[in-house]
C-alpha positions as CSV (number, residue, x, y, z in Angstrom):
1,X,3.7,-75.3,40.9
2,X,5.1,-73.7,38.0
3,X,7.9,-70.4,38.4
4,X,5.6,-67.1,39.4
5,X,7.6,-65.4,36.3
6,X,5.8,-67.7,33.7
7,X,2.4,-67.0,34.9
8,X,3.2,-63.4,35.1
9,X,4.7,-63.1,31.8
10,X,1.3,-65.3,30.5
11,X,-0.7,-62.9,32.4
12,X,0.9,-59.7,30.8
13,X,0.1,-61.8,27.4
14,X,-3.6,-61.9,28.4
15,X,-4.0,-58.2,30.2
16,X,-3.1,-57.5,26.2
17,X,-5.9,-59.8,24.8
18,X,-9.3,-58.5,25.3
19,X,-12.0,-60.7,23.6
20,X,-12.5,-62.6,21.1
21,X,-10.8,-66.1,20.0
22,X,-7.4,-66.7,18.2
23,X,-5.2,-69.2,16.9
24,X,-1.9,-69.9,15.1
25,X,-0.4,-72.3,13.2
26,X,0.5,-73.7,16.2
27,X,-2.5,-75.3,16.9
28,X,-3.4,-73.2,20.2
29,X,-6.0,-70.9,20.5
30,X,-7.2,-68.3,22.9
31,X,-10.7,-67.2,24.2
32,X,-11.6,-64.9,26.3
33,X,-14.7,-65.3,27.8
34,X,-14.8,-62.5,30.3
35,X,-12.9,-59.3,30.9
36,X,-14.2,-56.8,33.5
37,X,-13.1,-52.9,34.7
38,X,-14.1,-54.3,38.3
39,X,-13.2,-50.6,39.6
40,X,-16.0,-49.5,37.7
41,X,-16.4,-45.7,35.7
42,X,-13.8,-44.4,38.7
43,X,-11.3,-47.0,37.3
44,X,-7.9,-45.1,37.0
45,X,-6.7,-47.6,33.7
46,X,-10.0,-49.6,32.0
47,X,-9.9,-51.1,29.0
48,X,-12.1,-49.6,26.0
49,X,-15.2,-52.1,25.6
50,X,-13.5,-52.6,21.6
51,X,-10.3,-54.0,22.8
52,X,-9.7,-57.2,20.4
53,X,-6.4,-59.0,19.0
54,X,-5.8,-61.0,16.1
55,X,-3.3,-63.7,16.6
56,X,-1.6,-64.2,12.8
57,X,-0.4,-67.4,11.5
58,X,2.7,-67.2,12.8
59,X,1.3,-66.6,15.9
60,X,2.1,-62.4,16.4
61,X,-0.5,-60.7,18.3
62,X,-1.9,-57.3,15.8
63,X,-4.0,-55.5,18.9
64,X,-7.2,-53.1,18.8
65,X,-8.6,-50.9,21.2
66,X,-7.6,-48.5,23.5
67,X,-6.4,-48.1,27.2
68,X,-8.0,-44.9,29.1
69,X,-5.7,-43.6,31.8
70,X,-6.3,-40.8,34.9
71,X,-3.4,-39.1,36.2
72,X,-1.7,-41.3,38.4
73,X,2.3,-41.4,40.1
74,X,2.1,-44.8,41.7
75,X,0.6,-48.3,40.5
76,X,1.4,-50.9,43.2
77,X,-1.1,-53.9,44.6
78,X,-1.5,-57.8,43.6
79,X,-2.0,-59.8,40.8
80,X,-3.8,-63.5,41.5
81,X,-3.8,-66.4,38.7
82,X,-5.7,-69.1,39.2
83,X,-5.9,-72.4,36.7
84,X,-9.2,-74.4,36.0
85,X,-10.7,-72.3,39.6
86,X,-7.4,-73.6,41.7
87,X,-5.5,-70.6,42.8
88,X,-1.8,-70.9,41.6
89,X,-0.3,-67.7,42.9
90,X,-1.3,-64.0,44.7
91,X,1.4,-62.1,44.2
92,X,2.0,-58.2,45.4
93,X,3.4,-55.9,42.7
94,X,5.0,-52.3,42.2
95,X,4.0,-51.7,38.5
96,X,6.2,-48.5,38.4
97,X,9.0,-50.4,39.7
98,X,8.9,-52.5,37.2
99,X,8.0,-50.2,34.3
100,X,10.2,-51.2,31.2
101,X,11.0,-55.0,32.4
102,X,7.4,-55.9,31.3
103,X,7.3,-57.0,28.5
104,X,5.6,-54.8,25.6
105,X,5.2,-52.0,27.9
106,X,8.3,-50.0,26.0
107,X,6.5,-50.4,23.0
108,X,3.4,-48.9,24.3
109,X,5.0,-46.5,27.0
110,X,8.7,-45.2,25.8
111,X,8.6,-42.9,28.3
112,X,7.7,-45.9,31.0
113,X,4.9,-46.7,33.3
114,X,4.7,-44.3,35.8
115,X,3.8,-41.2,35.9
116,X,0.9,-41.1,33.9
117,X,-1.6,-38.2,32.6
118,X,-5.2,-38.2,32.2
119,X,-5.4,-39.6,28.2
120,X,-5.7,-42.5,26.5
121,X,-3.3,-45.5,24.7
122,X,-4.7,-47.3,20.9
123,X,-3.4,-49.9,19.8
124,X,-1.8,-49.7,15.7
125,X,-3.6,-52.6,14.7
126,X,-0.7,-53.1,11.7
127,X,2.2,-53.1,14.2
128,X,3.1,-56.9,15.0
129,X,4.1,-58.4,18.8
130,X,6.0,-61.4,18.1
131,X,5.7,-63.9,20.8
132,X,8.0,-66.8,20.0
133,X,9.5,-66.4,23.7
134,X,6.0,-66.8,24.9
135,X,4.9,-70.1,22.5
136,X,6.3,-72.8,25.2
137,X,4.0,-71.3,28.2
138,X,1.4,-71.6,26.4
139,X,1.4,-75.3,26.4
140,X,1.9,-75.3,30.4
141,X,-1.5,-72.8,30.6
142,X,-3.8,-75.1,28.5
143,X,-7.1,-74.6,30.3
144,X,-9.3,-72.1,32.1
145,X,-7.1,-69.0,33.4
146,X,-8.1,-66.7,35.7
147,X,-6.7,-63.5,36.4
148,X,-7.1,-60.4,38.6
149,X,-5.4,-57.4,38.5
150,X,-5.5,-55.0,41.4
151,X,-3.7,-52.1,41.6
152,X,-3.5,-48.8,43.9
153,X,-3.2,-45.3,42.7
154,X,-2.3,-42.2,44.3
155,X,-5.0,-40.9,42.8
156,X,-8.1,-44.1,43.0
157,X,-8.1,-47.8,41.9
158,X,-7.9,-50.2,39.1
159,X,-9.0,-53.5,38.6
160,X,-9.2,-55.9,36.2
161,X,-10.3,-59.4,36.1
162,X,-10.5,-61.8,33.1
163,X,-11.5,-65.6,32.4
164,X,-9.5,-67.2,29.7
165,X,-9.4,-70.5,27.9
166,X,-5.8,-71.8,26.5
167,X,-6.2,-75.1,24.1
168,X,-4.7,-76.9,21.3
């Protein structure tokens, strides 16, 4: 079983990537074949049903879309990854706690993750993510990813589930 960091850090690559199919020079590319606000309309963070990324040659992420957020202090629950329909980890998270250590979430959120008011986050489809730290995982996540994202709120729920297919 591989380190729960890398399958975070590739999930944090994916909760960015909201349909569509890439691929760099590289040779990988990325699907996604299903992303869902499973929290439905009361969803405290759901993703805009235009969310799309365009992975450039040399293999940057340019992202489009927007996050919607409702008022919230706290984000804490679990995060599951599973690989070709085998669970490889559950793990329980504190999303505030964590605030600038994700990675991209500075970029996004200078001011951190938590607290958060009622609004909503675009993307600048001309700013650039470079992800040569992230180029070796994707080798180790070639097939079908699955990830849920549950989180609770002081103020409701979010959840987000996704399937994903990694080749080269």
């Amino acid at each position: 079983m591989l380190p729960t960091k890398v399958y975070f850090y590739a999930l944090l690559i994916v909760l960015i990537v909201a349909r569509g199919s890439v691929a760099c020079k590289d040779g990988f590319s990325l699907k996604v074949n299903k992303i869902e606000n499973c929290a439905g309309p009361d969803g405290i963070i759901t993703l805009s049903d235009d969310t799309a990324i365009t992975l450039g040659d040399d293999c940057s992420l340019s992202l489009q879309g927007c996050v919607t957020l409702k008022e919230f202090n706290t984000a804490a629950g679990s995060v599951s990854v599973s690989k070709n329909g085998r669970e490889m980890f559950k793990k329980q998270i504190d999303a505030c706690k964590m605030g600038s250590k994700i990675p991209f979430v500075k970029d996004f959120l200078p001011g951190g993750l938590c607290p958060q008011s009622d609004g909503q986050i675009c993307a600048d489809p001309d700013k650039k993510l470079p992800m040569d730290r992230f180029k070796k995982m994707l080798g180790i996540m070639k097939g079908s990813i699955g990830i849920e994202l549950n989180l609770d709120h002081d103020t409701g729920k979010s959840c987000i589930k996704m399937e994903v297919e990694i080749s080269k």
